[in-house]
C-alpha positions in Angstrom: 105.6 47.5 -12.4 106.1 50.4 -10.1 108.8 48.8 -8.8 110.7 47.8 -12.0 110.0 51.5 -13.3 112.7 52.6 -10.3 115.0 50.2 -10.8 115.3 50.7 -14.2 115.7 54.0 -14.3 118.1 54.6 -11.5 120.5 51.6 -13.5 120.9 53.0 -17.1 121.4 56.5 -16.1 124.2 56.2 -13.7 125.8 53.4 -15.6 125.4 55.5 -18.8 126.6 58.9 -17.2 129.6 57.2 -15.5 131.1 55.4 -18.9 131.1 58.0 -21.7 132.0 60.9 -18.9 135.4 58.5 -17.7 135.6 57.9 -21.6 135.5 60.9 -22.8 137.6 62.8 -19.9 140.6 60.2 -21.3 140.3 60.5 -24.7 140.3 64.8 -24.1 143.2 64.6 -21.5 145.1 62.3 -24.5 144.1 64.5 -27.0 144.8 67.6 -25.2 148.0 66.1 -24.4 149.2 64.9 -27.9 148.1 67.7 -29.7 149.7 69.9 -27.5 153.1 68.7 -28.0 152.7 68.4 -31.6 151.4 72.1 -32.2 154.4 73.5 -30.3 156.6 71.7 -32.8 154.7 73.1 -35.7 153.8 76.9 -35.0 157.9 77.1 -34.3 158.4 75.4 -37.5 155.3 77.5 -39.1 156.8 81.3 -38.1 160.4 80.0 -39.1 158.3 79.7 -42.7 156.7 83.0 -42.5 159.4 84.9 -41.4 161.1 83.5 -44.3 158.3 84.7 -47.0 158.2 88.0 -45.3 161.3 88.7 -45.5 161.2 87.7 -49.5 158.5 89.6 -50.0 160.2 92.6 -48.4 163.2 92.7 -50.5 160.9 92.2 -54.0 159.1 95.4 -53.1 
């Protein structure tokens, strides 16, 4: 028993800590990566917009 108690400690936590840590560094680095790229192309295509209302809205007043 105390030897199992060790053992099975030290395994799962390791093991555990390594897999979601690797996992979840990825998915960030893809996500980070991805979603950069795609919110460039949308805030330039989001102030072209506003500029545009802006402007309408100027020459109504």
């Amino acid at each position: 028993m105390d030897s199992e108690q060790p053992l099975c400690l030290r395994t799962p936590l390791p093991f555990a800590a390594r897999t979601p840590v690797n996992n979840f560094t990825e998915t960030v680095k893809h996500k980070l990566k991805k979603k950069k790229k795609k919110k460039k192309k949308k805030k330039k295509k989001k102030k072209k917009k506003k500029k545009k209302k802006k402007k309408k809205k100027k020459k109504k007043i």
